[in-house]
N, C-alpha and C positions, 0 to 999 in steps of 0.2 A: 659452621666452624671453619676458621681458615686456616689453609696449611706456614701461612707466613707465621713465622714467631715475633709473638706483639714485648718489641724492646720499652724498658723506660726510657721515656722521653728525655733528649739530652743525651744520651748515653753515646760515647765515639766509639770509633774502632779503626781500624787503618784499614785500608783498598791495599788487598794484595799486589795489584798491577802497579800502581803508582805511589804508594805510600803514603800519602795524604791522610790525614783525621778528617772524617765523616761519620756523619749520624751513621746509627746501628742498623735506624729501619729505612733507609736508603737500598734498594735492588739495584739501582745505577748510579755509576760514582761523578760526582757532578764536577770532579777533576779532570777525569782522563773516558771519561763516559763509557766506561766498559763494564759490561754487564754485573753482577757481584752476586745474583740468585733468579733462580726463577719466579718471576709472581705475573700469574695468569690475569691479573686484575687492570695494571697499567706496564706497559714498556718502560716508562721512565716516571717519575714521580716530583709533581708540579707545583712550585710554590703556589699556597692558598694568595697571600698577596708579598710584596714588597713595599714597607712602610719605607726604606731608605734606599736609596742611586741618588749619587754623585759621579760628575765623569768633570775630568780635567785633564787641562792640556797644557804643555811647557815646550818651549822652544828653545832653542840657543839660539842667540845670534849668528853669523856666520862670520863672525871675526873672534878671535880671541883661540885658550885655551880650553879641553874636556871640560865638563861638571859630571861632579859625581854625587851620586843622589842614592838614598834608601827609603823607603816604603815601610813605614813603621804600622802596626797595628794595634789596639789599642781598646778592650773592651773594659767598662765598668761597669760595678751592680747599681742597684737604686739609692747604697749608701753612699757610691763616691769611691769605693775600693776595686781595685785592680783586681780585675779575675783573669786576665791574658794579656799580656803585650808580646809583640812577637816582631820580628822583621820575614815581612812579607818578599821583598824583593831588593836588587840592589843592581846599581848599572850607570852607566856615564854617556853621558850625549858629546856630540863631536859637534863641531859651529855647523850649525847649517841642516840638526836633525832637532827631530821631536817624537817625544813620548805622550801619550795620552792614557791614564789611568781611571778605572771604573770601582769602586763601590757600592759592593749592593749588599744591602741584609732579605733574603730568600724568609719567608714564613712560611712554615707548613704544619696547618690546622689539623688534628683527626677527622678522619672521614667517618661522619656518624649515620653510615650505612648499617639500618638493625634488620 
């Protein structure tokens, strides 16, 4: 029997430290990476895989005025309906800087440890 409490799957909750929604059954917050329970089993807790990363990269020229940009998010179900849109981030580049943004979808299978 394990002393971790087994969450439904899906289930969020907030990281006291940083406030972020994060899965229930997360021990480490994959935000601000501070501890959140103890579990003698793993330190931190590993996606089984990653079916999506995308990484992009934007420059300004180094002539001209700021751009300013937001980071929209953006998930659907298998129908086509909106289950979250959210703005991720938001910020303006000056001539002459660059941003480079990463997404990734993290999967983490049950461990069918009997």
């Amino acid at each position: 029997m394990s002393p971790v409490r087994q969450a439904t799957p899906g289930t969020a909750r907030v990281c006291p430290h940083c406030k972020a929604k994060i899965l229930e059954s997360a021990s480490v917050c994959p935000v601000c990476r501070h501890h959140l329970r103890f579990d003698p089993n793993a330190t931190e807790r590993r996606p089984t895989f990653s079916p999506l990363r995308v990484e992009g990269t934007i420059r300004h020229p180094s002539v001209g005025e700021a751009w300013e940009y937001t980071v929209m998010l953006s998930i659907r179900n298998d129908r086509g309906e909106e289950v979250v849109r959210q703005v991720v981030g938001v910020g303006a580049l000056q001539p002459d800087e660059q941003r480079t943004f990463t997404l990734s979808v993290d999967v983490f299978a049950p461990d069918n440890k009997t």
